[in-house]
C-alpha positions in Angstrom: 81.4 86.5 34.5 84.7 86.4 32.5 87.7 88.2 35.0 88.4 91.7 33.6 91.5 93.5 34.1 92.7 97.2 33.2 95.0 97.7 29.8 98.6 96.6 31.0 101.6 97.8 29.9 103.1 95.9 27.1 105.7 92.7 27.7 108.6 92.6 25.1 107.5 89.5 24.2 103.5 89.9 23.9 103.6 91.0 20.0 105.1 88.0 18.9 102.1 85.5 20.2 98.5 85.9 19.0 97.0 83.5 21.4 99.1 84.4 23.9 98.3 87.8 25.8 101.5 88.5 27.9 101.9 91.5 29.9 103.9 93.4 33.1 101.4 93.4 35.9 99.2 96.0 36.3 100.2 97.1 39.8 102.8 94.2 40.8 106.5 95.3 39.7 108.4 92.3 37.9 105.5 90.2 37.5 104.8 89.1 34.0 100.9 88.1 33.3 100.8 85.2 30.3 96.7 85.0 29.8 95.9 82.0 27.4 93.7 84.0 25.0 91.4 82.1 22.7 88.2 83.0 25.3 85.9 82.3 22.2 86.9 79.0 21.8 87.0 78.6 26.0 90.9 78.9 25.3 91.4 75.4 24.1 94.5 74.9 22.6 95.2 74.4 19.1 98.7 73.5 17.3 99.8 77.4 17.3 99.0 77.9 20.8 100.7 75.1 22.0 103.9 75.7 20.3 103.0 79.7 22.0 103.4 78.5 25.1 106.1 76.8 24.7 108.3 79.6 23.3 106.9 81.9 25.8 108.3 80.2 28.5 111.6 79.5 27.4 112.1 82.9 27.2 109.9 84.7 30.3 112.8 85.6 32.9 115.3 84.9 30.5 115.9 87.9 28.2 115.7 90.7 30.3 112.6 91.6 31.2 113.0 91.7 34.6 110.2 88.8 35.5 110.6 87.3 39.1 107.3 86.1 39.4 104.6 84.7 36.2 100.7 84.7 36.8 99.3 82.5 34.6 95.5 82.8 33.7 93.0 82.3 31.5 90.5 84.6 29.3 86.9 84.4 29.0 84.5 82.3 30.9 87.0 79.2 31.6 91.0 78.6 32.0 91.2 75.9 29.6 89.1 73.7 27.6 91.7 71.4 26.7 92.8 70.6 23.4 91.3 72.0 20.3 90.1 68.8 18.6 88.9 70.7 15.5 92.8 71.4 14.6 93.9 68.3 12.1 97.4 69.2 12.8 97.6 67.2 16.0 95.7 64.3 14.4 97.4 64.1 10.9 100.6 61.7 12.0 97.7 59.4 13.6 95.7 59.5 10.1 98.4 60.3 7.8 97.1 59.1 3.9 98.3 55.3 3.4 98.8 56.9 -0.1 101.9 58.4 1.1 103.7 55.7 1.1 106.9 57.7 2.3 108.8 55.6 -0.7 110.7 57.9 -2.6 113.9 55.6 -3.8 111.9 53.4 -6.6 112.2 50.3 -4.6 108.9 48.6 -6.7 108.4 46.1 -3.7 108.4 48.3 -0.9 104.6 47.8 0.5 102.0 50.6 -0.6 101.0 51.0 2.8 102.9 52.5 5.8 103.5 49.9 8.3 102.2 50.8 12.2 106.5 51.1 13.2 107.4 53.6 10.6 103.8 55.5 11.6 104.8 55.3 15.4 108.4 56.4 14.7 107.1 59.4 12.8 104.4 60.5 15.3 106.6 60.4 19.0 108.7 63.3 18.3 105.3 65.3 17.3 104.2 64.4 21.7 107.5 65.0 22.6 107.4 68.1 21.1 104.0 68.9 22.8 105.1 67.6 26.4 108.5 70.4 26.0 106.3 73.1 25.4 104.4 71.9 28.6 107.9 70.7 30.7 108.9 74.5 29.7 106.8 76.3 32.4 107.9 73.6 34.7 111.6 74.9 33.6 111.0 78.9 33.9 113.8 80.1 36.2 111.0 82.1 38.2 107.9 80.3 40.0 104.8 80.6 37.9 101.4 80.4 39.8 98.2 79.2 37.6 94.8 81.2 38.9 92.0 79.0 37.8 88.7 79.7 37.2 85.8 77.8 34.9 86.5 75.0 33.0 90.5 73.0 33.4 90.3 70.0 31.3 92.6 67.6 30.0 95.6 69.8 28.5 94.6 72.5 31.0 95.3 70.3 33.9 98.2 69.0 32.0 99.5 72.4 31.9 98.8 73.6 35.2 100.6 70.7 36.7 104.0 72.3 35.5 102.8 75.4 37.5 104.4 76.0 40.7 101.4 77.2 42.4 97.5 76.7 41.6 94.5 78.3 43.2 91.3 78.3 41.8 88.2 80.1 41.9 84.8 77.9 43.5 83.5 77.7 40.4 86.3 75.2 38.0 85.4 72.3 37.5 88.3 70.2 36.8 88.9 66.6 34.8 91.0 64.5 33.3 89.1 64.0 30.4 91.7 62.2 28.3 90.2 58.7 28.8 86.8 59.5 28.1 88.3 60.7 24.4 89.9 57.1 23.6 93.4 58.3 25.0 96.4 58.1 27.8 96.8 61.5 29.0 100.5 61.8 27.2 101.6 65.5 27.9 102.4 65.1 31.9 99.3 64.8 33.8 99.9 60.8 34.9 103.4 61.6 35.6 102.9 64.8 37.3 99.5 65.0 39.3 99.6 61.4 41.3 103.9 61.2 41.4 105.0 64.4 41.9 101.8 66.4 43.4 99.3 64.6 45.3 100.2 60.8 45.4 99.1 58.0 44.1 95.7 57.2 45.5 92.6 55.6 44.8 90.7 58.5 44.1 93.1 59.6 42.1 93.6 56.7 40.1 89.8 56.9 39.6 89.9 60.1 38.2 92.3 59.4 35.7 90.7 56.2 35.0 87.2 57.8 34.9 88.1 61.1 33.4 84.9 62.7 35.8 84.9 66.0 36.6 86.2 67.2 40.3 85.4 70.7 41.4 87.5 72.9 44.1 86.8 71.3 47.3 88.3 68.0 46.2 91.5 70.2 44.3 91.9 71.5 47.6 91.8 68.4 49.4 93.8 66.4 47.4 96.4 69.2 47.6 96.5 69.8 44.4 95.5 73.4 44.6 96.7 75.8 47.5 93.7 77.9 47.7 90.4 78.7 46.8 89.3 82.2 46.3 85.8 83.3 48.0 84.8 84.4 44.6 85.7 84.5 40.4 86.4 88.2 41.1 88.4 87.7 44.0 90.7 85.1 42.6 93.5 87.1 40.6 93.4 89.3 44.4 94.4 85.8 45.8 97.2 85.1 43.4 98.4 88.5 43.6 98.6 88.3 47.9 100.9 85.2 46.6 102.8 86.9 44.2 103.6 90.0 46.3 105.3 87.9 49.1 107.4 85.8 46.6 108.9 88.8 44.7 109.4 91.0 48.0 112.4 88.4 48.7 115.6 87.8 46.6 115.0 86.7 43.3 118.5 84.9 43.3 117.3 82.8 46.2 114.0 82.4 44.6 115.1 80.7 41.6 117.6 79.0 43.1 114.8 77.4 45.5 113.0 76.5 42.1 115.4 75.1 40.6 116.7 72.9 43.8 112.8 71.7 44.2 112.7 70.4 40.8 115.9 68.7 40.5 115.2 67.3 44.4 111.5 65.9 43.1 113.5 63.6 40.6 116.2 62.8 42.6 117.2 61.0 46.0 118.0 63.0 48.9 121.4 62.8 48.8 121.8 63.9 45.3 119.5 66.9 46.0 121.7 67.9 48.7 124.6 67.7 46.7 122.6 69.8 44.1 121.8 72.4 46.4 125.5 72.9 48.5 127.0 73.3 44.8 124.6 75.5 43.7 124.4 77.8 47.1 128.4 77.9 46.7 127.8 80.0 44.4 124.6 82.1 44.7 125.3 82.6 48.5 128.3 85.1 47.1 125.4 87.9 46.5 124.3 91.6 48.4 120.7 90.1 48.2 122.1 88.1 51.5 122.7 91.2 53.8 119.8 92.9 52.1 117.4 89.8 53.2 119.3 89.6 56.5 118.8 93.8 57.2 115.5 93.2 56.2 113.9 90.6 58.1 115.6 92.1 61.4 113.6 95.6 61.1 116.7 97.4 60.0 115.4 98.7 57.1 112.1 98.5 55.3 111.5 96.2 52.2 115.0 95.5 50.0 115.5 96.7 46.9 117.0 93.8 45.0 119.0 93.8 41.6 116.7 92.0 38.7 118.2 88.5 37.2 120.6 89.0 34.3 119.7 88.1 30.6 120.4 84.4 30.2 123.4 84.1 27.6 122.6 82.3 24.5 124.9 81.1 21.3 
């Protein structure tokens, strides 16, 4: 059965998506829910969803809203079906007409055709493009923690691999399928799942090689999953037992611990420490210090903790 949940209160940001549902948490406080919402179409994503997610995340915890924490699901029957193949938007700089000859200066013997290099040079930014609006979750000042359930294929395991934390219901069924559609995966999955996630083994290589489908023992077992719920209905429960114990602590130490994991993953050790004193300098200089310190001694009960500022912007 597809996971149901109450009417939420509205997100500032949720009327400006349409296949984005985004909302404040029905019973967690600072916790903004971002549901990919195409459920008829198993929420595969086409060109306007993609950018969607994108923009959504560059702005989640940025603007106000209070977000310290970002449960990201999926609606329907399935998390994600991957990309929507039916939109021609991803495909037209691949099969642009060879009538367009892009000659517009009356040079008579410039070729008719559109040689592969110009093609090429023209199509890159339109995946770079497509791997930011993925790289942008991986960048969301708060952690973000993908609950899984049904069907996570090719972009949907893209995607979740910029999540900070993934569980999963027993029922997905996960695969990168971008090699059984004539493809490298090209939006983060080959850099993220064996590097930076679960390592480089064989079994891993065979799945990208193979593009099978893996289900939730093996996600758990390769690590790349944290937990699997007993049941569908249970799992947004699970990812909300998650959720509760990350925004009961600071949120300055929180996203300071984000950000010092991500730069540490792509740096060496040293450089990560040096990343982290500076940073610490700084964020160390808060209340949220005696507040966690009171806390965790029994003085008082749970802290009350000041919400993140709006980020500045030109």
């Amino acid at each position: 059965g597809a996971i149901m949940t109450s009417t939420s209160k509205k997100h500032p940001l949720n009327a400006s998506f349409s296949h984005l549902s985004i909302t404040y948490h029905e019973s967690l406080p600072h916790v903004t829910h971002v549901k990919l919402h195409r459920p008829r179409k198993r929420n595969a994503i086409n060109a306007q969803m993609w950018r969607e997610i994108g923009e959504a995340f560059l702005q989640i915890g940025t603007i106000g809203d209070g977000t310290r924490c970002v449960l990201l699901s999926g609606s329907g029957k399935g998390f994600c079906g991957g990309i929507d193949i039916t939109d021609e938007k991803f495909f037209s700089g691949i099969i642009s007409s060879d009538d367009d000859n892009g000659t517009d200066d009356g040079d008579e013997s410039s070729s008719s055709v559109v040689d592969m290099a110009r093609k090429a040079l023209a199509f890159k930014p339109q995946i770079s493009q497509m791997q930011a609006a993925f790289t942008a979750i991986e960048e969301c000042p708060v952690p973000v923690v993908a609950a899984i359930h049904g069907a996570c294929i090719g972009a949907g395991i893209d995607m979740v691999c910029c999540a900070d934390v993934r569980i999963c219901s027993p029922n997905t069924v996960f695969s990168i399928r971008e090699a059984r559609l004539g493809l490298a995966a090209d939006v983060g999955t080959l850099q993220r799942f064996p590097v930076k996630l679960v390592g480089f083994g064989s079994r891993v290589r065979e799945l990208c090689f193979t593009g099978e489908d893996f289900g939730c023992d093996e996600a758990l077992k390769l690590g790349f999953v944290s937990r699997v719920s007993n049941s569908e209905s249970e799992l947004l429960e699970e990812a909300n037992q998650i959720i509760s114990k990350i925004i009961k602590n600071s949120p300055v130490a929180v996203s300071v611990t984000k950000s010092s994991l991500n730069y540490s993953r792509d740096h060496t050790v040293r450089e990560g420490l040096d990343h982290v004193a500076l940073t610490n300098s700084s964020s160390l200089m808060s209340d949220d210090l005696v507040k966690s310190f009171m806390m965790t001694s029994g003085a008082g009960g749970a802290a009350e903790f000041a919400s993140l500022q709006p980020h500045s912007r030109l």
